[in-house]
MARTORKOL-32667 format. One record per residue (C-alpha): residue number from 1; residue in one letter; x, y, z. Coordinates in steps of 0.25 Angstrom, whole numbers. Layout:
<sites>
(site NUM; 'A'; (X; Y; Z))
...
</sites>
This chain:
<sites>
(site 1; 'X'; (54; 345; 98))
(site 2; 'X'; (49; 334; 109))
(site 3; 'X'; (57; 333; 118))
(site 4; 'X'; (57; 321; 130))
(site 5; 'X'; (62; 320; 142))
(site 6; 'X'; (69; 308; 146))
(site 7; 'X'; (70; 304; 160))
(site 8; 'X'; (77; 291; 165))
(site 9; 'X'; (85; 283; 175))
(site 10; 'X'; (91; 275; 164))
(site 11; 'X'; (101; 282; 156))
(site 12; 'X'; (116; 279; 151))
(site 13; 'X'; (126; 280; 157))
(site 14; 'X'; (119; 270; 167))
(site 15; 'X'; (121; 257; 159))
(site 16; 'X'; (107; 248; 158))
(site 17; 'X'; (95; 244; 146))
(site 18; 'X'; (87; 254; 149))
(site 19; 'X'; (97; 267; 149))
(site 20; 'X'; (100; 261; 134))
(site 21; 'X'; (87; 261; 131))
(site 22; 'X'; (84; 275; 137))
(site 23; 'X'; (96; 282; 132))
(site 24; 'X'; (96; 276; 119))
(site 25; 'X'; (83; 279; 114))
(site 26; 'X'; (83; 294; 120))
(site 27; 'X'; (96; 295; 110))
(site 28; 'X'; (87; 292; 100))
(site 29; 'X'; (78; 306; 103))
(site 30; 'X'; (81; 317; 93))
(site 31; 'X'; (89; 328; 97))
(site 32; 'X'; (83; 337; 108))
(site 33; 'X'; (71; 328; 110))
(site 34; 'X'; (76; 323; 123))
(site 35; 'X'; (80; 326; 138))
(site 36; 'X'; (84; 315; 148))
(site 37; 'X'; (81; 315; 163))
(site 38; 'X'; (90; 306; 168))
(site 39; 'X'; (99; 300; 182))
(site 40; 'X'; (114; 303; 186))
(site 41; 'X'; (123; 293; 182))
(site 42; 'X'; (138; 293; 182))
(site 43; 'X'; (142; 296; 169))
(site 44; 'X'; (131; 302; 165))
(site 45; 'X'; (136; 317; 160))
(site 46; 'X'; (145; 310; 150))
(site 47; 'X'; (136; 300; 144))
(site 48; 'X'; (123; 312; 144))
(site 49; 'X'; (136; 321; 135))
(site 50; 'X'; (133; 310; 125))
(site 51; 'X'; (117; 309; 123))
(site 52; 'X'; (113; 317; 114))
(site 53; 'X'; (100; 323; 124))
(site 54; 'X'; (101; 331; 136))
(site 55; 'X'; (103; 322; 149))
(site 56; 'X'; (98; 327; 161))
(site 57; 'X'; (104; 319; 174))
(site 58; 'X'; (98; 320; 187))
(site 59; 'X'; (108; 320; 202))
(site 60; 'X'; (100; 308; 205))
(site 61; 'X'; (106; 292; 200))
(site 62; 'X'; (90; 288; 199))
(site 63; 'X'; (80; 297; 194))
(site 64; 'X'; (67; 296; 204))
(site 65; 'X'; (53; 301; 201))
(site 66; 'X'; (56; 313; 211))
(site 67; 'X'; (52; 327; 212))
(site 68; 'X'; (64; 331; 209))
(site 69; 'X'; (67; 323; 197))
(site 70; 'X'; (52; 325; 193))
(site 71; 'X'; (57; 339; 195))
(site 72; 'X'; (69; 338; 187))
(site 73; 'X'; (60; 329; 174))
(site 74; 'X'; (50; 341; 173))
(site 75; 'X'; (61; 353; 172))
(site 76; 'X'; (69; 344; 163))
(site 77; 'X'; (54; 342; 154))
(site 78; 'X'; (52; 355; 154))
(site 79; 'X'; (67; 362; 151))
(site 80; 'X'; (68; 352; 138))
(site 81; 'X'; (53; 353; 135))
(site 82; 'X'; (51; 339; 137))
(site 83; 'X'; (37; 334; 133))
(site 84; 'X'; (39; 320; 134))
(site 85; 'X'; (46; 311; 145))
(site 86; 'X'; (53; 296; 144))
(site 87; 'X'; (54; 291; 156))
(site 88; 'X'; (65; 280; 152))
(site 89; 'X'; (62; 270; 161))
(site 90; 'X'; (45; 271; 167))
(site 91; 'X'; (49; 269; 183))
(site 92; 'X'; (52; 277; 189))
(site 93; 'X'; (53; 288; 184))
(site 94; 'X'; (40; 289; 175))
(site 95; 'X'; (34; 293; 189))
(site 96; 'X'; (39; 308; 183))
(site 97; 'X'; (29; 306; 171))
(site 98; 'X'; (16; 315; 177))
(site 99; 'X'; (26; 326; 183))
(site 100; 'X'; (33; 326; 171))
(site 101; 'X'; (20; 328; 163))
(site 102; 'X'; (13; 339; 171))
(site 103; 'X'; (25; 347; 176))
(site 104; 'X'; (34; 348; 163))
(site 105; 'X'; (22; 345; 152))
(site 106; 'X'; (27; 332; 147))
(site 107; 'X'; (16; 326; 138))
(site 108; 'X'; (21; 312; 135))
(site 109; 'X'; (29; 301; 143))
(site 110; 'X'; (34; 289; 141))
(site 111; 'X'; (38; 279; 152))
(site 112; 'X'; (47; 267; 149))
(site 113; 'X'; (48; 254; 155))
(site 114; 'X'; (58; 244; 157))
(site 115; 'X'; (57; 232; 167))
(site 116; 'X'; (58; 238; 181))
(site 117; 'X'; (45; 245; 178))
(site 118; 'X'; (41; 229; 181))
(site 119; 'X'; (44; 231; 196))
(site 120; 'X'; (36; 242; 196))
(site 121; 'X'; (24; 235; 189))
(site 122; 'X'; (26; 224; 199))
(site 123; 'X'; (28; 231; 213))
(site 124; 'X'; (16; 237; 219))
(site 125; 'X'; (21; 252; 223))
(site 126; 'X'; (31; 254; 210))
(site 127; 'X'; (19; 248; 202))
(site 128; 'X'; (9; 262; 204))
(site 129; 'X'; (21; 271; 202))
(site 130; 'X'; (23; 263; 187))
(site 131; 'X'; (7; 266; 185))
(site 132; 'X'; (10; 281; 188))
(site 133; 'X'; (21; 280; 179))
(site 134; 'X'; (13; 274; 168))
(site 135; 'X'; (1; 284; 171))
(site 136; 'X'; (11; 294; 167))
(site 137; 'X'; (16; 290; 155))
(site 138; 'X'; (10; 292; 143))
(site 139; 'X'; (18; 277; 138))
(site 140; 'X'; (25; 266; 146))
(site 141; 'X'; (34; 259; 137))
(site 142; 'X'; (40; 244; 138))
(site 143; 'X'; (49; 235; 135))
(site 144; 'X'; (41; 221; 132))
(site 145; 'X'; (30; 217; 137))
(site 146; 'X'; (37; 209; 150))
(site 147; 'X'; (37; 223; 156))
(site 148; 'X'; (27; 231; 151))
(site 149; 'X'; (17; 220; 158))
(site 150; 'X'; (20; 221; 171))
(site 151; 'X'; (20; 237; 170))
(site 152; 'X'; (8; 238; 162))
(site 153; 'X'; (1; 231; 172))
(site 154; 'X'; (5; 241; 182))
(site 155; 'X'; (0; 254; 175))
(site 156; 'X'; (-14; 259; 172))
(site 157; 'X'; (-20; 253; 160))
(site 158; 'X'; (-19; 266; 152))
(site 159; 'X'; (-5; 267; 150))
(site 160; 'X'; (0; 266; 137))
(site 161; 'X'; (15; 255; 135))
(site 162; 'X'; (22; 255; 122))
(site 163; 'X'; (35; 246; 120))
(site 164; 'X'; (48; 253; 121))
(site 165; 'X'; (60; 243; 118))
(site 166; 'X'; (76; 247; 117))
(site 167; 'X'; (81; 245; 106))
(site 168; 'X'; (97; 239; 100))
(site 169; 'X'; (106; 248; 92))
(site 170; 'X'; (110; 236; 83))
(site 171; 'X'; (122; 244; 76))
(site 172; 'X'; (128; 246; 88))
(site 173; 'X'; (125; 231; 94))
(site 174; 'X'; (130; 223; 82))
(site 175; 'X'; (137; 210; 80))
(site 176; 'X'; (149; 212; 74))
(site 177; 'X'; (156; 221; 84))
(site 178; 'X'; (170; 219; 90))
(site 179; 'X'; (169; 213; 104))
(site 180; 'X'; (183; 210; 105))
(site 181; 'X'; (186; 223; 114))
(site 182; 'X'; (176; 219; 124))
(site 183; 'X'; (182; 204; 123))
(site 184; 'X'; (196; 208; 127))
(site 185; 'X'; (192; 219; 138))
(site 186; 'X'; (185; 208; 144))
(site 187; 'X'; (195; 197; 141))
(site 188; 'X'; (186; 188; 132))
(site 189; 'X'; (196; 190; 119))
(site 190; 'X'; (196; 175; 117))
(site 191; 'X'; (184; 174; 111))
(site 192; 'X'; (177; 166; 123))
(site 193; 'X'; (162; 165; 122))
(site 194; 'X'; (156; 178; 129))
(site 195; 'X'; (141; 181; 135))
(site 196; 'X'; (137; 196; 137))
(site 197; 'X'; (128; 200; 148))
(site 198; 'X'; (128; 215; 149))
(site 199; 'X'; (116; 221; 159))
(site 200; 'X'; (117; 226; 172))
(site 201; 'X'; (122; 217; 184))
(site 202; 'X'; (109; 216; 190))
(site 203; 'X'; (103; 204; 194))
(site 204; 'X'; (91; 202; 185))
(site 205; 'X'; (102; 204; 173))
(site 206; 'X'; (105; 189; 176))
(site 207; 'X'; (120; 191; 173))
(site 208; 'X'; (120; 183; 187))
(site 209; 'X'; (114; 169; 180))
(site 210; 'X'; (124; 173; 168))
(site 211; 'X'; (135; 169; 179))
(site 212; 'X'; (127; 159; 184))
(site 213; 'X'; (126; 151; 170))
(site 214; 'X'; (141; 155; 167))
(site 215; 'X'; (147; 140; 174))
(site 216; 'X'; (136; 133; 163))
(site 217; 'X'; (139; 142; 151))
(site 218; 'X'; (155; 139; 153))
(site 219; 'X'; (153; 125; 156))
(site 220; 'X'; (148; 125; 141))
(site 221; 'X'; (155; 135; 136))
(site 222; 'X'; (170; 137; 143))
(site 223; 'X'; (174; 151; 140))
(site 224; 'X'; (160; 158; 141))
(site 225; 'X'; (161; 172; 148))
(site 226; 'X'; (149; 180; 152))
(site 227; 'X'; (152; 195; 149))
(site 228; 'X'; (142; 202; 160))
(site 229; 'X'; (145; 219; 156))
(site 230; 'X'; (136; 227; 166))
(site 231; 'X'; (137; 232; 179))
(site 232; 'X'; (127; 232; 191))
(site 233; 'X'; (125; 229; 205))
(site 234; 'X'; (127; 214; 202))
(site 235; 'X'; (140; 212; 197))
(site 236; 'X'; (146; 208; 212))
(site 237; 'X'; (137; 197; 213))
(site 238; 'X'; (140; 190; 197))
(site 239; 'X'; (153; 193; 200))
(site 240; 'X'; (154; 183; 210))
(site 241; 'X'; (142; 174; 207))
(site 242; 'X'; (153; 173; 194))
(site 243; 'X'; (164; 168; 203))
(site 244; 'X'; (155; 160; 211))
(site 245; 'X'; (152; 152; 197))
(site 246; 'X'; (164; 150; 193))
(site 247; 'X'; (165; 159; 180))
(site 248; 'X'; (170; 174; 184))
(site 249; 'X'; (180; 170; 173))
(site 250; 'X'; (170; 168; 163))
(site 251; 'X'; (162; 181; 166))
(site 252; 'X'; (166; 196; 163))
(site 253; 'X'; (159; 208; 172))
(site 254; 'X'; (163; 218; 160))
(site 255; 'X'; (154; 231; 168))
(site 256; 'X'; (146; 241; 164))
(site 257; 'X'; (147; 247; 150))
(site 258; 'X'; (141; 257; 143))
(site 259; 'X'; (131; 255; 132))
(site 260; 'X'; (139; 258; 119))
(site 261; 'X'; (149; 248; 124))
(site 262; 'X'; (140; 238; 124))
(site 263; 'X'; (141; 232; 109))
(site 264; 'X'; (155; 227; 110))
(site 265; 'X'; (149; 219; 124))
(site 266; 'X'; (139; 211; 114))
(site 267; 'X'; (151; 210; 104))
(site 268; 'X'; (159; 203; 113))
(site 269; 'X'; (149; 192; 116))
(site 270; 'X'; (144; 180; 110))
(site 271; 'X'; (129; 180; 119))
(site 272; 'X'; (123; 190; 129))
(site 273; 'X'; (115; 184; 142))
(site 274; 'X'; (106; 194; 152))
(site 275; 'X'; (99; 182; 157))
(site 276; 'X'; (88; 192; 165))
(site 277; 'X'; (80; 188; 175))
(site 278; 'X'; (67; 194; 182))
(site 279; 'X'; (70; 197; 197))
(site 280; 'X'; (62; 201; 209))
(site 281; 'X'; (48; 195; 206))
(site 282; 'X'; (47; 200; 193))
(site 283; 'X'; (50; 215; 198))
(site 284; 'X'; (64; 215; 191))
(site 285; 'X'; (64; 212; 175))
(site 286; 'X'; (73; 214; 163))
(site 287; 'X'; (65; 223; 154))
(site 288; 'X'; (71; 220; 144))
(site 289; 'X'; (87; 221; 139))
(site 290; 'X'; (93; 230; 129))
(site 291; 'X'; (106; 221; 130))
(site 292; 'X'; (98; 209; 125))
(site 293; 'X'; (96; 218; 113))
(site 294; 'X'; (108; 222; 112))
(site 295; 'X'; (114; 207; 112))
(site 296; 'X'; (105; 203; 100))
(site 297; 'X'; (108; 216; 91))
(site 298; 'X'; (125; 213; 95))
(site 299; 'X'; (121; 198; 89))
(site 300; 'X'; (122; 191; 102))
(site 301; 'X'; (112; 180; 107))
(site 302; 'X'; (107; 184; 120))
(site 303; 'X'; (100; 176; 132))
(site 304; 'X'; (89; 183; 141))
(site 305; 'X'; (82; 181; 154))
(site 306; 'X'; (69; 179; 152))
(site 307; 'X'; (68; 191; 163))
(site 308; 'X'; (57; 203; 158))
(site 309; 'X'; (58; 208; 145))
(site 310; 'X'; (72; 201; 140))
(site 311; 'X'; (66; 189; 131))
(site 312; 'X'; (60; 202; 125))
(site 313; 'X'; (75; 204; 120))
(site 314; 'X'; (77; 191; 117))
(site 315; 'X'; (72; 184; 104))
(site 316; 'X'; (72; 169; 113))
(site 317; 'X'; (79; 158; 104))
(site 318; 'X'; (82; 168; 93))
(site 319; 'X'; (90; 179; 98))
(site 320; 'X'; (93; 172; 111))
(site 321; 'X'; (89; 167; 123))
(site 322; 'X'; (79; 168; 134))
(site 323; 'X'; (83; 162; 147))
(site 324; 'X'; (79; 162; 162))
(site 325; 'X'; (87; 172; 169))
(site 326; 'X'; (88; 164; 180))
(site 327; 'X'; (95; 152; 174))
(site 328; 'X'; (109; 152; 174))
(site 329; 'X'; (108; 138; 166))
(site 330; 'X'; (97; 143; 156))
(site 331; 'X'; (105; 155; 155))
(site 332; 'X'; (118; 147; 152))
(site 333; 'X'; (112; 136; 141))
(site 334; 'X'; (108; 148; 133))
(site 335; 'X'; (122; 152; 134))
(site 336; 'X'; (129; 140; 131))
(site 337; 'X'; (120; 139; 119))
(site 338; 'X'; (123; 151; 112))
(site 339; 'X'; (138; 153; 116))
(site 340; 'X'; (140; 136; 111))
(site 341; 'X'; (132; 139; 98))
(site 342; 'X'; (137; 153; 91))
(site 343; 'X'; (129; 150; 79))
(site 344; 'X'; (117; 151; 89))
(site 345; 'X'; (122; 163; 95))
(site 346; 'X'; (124; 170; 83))
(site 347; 'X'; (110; 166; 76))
(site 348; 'X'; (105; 172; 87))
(site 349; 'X'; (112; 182; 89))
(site 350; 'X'; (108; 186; 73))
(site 351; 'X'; (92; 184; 78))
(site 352; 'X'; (94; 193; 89))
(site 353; 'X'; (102; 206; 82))
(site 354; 'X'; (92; 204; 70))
(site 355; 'X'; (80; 206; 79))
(site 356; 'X'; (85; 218; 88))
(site 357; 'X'; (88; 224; 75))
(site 358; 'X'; (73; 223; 70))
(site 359; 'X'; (67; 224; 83))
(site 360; 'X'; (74; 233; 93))
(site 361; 'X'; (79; 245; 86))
(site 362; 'X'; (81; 259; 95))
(site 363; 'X'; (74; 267; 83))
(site 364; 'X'; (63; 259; 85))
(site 365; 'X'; (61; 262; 101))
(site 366; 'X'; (65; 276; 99))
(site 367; 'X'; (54; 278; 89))
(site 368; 'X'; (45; 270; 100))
(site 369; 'X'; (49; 278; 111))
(site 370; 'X'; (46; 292; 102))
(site 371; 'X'; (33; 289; 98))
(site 372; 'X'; (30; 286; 114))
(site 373; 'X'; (35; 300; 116))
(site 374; 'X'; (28; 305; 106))
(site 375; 'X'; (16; 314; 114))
</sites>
């Protein structure tokens, strides 16, 4: 049988889009087809107990394209008889391809993309490493067309792309489930309007002109409350740009939590908001966001920044909003809108589910991401 070695930073129980992405479609492989190569994270024994392929983790916290983890790629190719290699996320760790193809046989790779691979593109030293990475490959893969440019631009003309999106279990993020627990955990049982805004706390997230719209959108509409679940290097600052604005009341930092637990977060709302934004020049770009997804199929409207490949998650005027990341006031008129006008939110929030369901299925991306695979 084929077998494919999957080797990646970006791997549960570390909490972000692209370790859904990662670790949901190599679920999908068949049984014995696939080996990931992955970093230490805390948690990580218990949660690889649960996958149903082997999971190799490194000493290391970040995977580097070192001689010893080089080293390490190539025995692991060879022990399992890998002939094929997904390097989850192209930078940097794609720089293995070439070893990995002359020292353990490997004779087809595929290299991901997400939006970091846009600073690379865009920064002169980073960009000739990314053309060895797509030199390497025998396919680059993309999200949309936002950040395949910049990185296409980068490589040698030669290099073959072919799109690769997540997909949305739409079973498991459904309208109709019982938000209630969630509600009174967080002490929103009283049936108080409630916006969901689950990332990391980052900066280009946006979660902080989420807090800076918050005065407007209470002004219309009293007993709003921001739900912000994630966790991140952020959180101190929101927390006090919160109390410097007044509503530390009216917004709820509910943490980090794990994937599965997500559904009942979208349950308990009544809109989602990641108002994103592009940072750094144009080096630092949302690529494009699972959770937007996520918020459609659980029937939510949703508002995105306009940052990257978001509005490529967002049907504008249909499923939801698109909005400038860096408006507090654009970000709170949308707001105020749906959360004043639930027959709004709902049709919305109809268009959207229907739309993921037809158009971004995880049986669709695996059946993608084989064929790529496929030497």
């Amino acid at each position: 049988m084929p077998r494919t070695l999957v080797v990646t930073n970006d791997f549960p129980p570390r909490q972000g889009g692209i370790e859904t992405f990662v670790d949901t479609l190599v679920r999908r492989f068949p049984p014995g087809s696939a080996v990931v190569y992955t970093s230490a994270e805390a948690g990580g024994a218990a949660y690889d107990r649960t996958f149903p392929h082997p999971v190799v983790r490194d000493r290391a916290r970040t995977l580097l394209p070192t001689r010893r983890t080089g080293e390490r790629a190539v025995a692991l190719a060879r022990r399992h008889g890998c002939d094929r290699v997904w390097f989850g996320a192209a930078a940097p760790l794609g720089l293995l391809a070439g070893r990995l193809r002359r020292e353990a046989g490997v004779r087809r790779i595929v290299a991901t993309t997400h939006g970091h691979e846009v600073w690379w593109a865009r920064t002169p030293g980073a960009r000739t490493l990314l053309r060895r990475i797509g030199a390497g490959a025998d396919c680059v893969t993309y999200l949309g067309a936002s950040t395949r440019d910049p990185v296409r631009r980068a490589v040698d003309p030669g290099v073959r792309f072919a799109r690769l999106v997540p997909g949305v279990d739409a079973e498991e993020f459904r309208p109709g489930l019982d938000g209630r627990p969630v509600r009174e955990r967080y002490g929103l049982a009283d049936g108080r309007p409630v916006v969901l805004c689950a990332a990391r706390l980052v900066p280009r997230k946006g979660q902080d002109t989420l807090i800076e719209a918050w005065p407007m959108v209470r002004r219309a509409v009293a007993d709003a409350t921001l739900l912000l679940v994630g966790a991140g290097p952020y959180e101190g600052r929101l927390r006090q740009l919160a109390e410097e604005e007044g509503v530390l009341d009216g917004v709820v930092f509910a943490g980090g939590h794990a994937h599965p637990a997500m559904p009942l977060f979208y349950a308990a709302a009544d809109a989602f908001a990641m108002p994103c934004r592009t940072r750094r020049g144009g080096l630092e770009v949302e690529g494009l966001g699972i959770v937007f997804l996520e918020a459609a199929a659980a029937g939510l409207p949703v508002v995105a920044g306009d940052s990257g490949g978001a509005p490529d998650a967002v049907r504008d005027g249909e499923s939801g909003y698109v909005v400038d990341g860096r408006s507090p006031a654009a970000v709170a008129d949308r707001l105020v809108r749906l959360l004043r006008d639930r027959e709004l939110a709902h049709a919305m929030g109809e268009k959207g589910r229907a739309w993921v369901r037809r158009e971004w299925d995880w049986g669709l991306s695996y059946e993608a991401l084989a064929g790529l695979l496929e030497t």
